[in-house]
C-alpha positions in Angstrom: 0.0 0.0 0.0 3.3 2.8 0.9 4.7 1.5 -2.4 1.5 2.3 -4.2 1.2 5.5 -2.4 4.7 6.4 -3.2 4.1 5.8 -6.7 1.1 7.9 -7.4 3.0 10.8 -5.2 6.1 10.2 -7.8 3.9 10.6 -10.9 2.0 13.9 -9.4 5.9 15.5 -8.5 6.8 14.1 -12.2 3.9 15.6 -13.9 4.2 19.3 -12.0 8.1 19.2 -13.1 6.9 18.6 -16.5 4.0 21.2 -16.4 6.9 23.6 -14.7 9.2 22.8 -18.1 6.4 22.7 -20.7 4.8 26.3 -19.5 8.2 27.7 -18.0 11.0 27.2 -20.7 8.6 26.8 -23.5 6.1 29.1 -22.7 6.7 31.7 -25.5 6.6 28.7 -27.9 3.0 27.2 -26.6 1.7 31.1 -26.5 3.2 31.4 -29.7 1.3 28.2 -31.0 -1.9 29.6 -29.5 -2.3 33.0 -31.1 -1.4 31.6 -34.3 -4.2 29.2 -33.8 -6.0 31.9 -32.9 -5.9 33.9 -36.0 -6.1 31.0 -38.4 -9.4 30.5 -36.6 -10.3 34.4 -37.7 -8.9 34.1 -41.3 -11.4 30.7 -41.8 -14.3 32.9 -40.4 -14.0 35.8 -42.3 -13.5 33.4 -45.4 -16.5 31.6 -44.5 -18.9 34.8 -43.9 -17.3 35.9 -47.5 -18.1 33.2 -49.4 -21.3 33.2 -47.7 -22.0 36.5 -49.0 -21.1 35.5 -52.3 -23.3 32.4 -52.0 -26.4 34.6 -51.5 -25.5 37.5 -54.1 -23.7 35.3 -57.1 -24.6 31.7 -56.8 -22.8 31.0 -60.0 -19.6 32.6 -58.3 -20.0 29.9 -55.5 -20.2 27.4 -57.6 -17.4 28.3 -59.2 -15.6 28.8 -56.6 -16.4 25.6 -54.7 -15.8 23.6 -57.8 -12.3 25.1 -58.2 -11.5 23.6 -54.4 -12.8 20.2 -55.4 -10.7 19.6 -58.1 -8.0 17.2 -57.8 -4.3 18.1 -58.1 -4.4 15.4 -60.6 -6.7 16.9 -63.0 
Protein backbone atom coordinates (compact mmCIF):
# COMPACT_ATOMS: atom_id res chain seq x y z
CA UNK A 1 0.00 0.00 0.00
CA UNK A 2 3.31 2.76 0.94
CA UNK A 3 4.66 1.47 -2.43
CA UNK A 4 1.52 2.34 -4.16
CA UNK A 5 1.18 5.52 -2.37
CA UNK A 6 4.65 6.35 -3.16
CA UNK A 7 4.07 5.81 -6.68
CA UNK A 8 1.08 7.87 -7.35
CA UNK A 9 2.98 10.80 -5.15
CA UNK A 10 6.10 10.24 -7.77
CA UNK A 11 3.90 10.59 -10.87
CA UNK A 12 2.04 13.92 -9.36
CA UNK A 13 5.88 15.54 -8.45
CA UNK A 14 6.79 14.11 -12.16
CA UNK A 15 3.87 15.63 -13.90
CA UNK A 16 4.18 19.31 -12.00
CA UNK A 17 8.14 19.18 -13.10
CA UNK A 18 6.94 18.57 -16.48
CA UNK A 19 3.98 21.25 -16.39
CA UNK A 20 6.87 23.55 -14.69
CA UNK A 21 9.15 22.76 -18.06
CA UNK A 22 6.37 22.75 -20.68
CA UNK A 23 4.81 26.27 -19.54
CA UNK A 24 8.21 27.68 -18.05
CA UNK A 25 11.05 27.18 -20.70
CA UNK A 26 8.64 26.80 -23.50
CA UNK A 27 6.13 29.10 -22.68
CA UNK A 28 6.70 31.67 -25.47
CA UNK A 29 6.63 28.68 -27.90
CA UNK A 30 3.01 27.19 -26.61
CA UNK A 31 1.66 31.12 -26.53
CA UNK A 32 3.22 31.42 -29.69
CA UNK A 33 1.29 28.23 -31.04
CA UNK A 34 -1.90 29.63 -29.51
CA UNK A 35 -2.32 32.95 -31.13
CA UNK A 36 -1.36 31.64 -34.30
CA UNK A 37 -4.17 29.17 -33.85
CA UNK A 38 -6.04 31.91 -32.94
CA UNK A 39 -5.91 33.92 -36.03
CA UNK A 40 -6.05 31.00 -38.42
CA UNK A 41 -9.43 30.53 -36.55
CA UNK A 42 -10.30 34.36 -37.74
CA UNK A 43 -8.92 34.11 -41.28
CA UNK A 44 -11.38 30.67 -41.76
CA UNK A 45 -14.30 32.91 -40.36
CA UNK A 46 -14.02 35.76 -42.27
CA UNK A 47 -13.47 33.35 -45.39
CA UNK A 48 -16.47 31.63 -44.46
CA UNK A 49 -18.85 34.77 -43.94
CA UNK A 50 -17.31 35.86 -47.53
CA UNK A 51 -18.15 33.16 -49.42
CA UNK A 52 -21.33 33.19 -47.71
CA UNK A 53 -22.03 36.47 -48.98
CA UNK A 54 -21.08 35.46 -52.34
CA UNK A 55 -23.33 32.37 -52.03
CA UNK A 56 -26.42 34.65 -51.53
CA UNK A 57 -25.47 37.47 -54.07
CA UNK A 58 -23.72 35.31 -57.07
CA UNK A 59 -24.61 31.67 -56.83
CA UNK A 60 -22.77 31.01 -59.96
CA UNK A 61 -19.57 32.59 -58.32
CA UNK A 62 -19.97 29.92 -55.51
CA UNK A 63 -20.15 27.38 -57.60
CA UNK A 64 -17.42 28.29 -59.24
CA UNK A 65 -15.62 28.78 -56.62
CA UNK A 66 -16.43 25.60 -54.68
CA UNK A 67 -15.81 23.56 -57.75
CA UNK A 68 -12.26 25.11 -58.21
CA UNK A 69 -11.45 23.61 -54.39
CA UNK A 70 -12.84 20.22 -55.39
CA UNK A 71 -10.73 19.58 -58.13
CA UNK A 72 -7.96 17.17 -57.82
CA UNK A 73 -4.34 18.10 -58.14
CA UNK A 74 -4.38 15.38 -60.55
CA UNK A 75 -6.70 16.90 -63.03
Amino acid sequence: MFRTVFAVGAMAIIGIIALKLIFGVFGALVGLFIMLCFWALKIAIIGFIVYLIIRVLSPDTARKIRESFSRSPAA
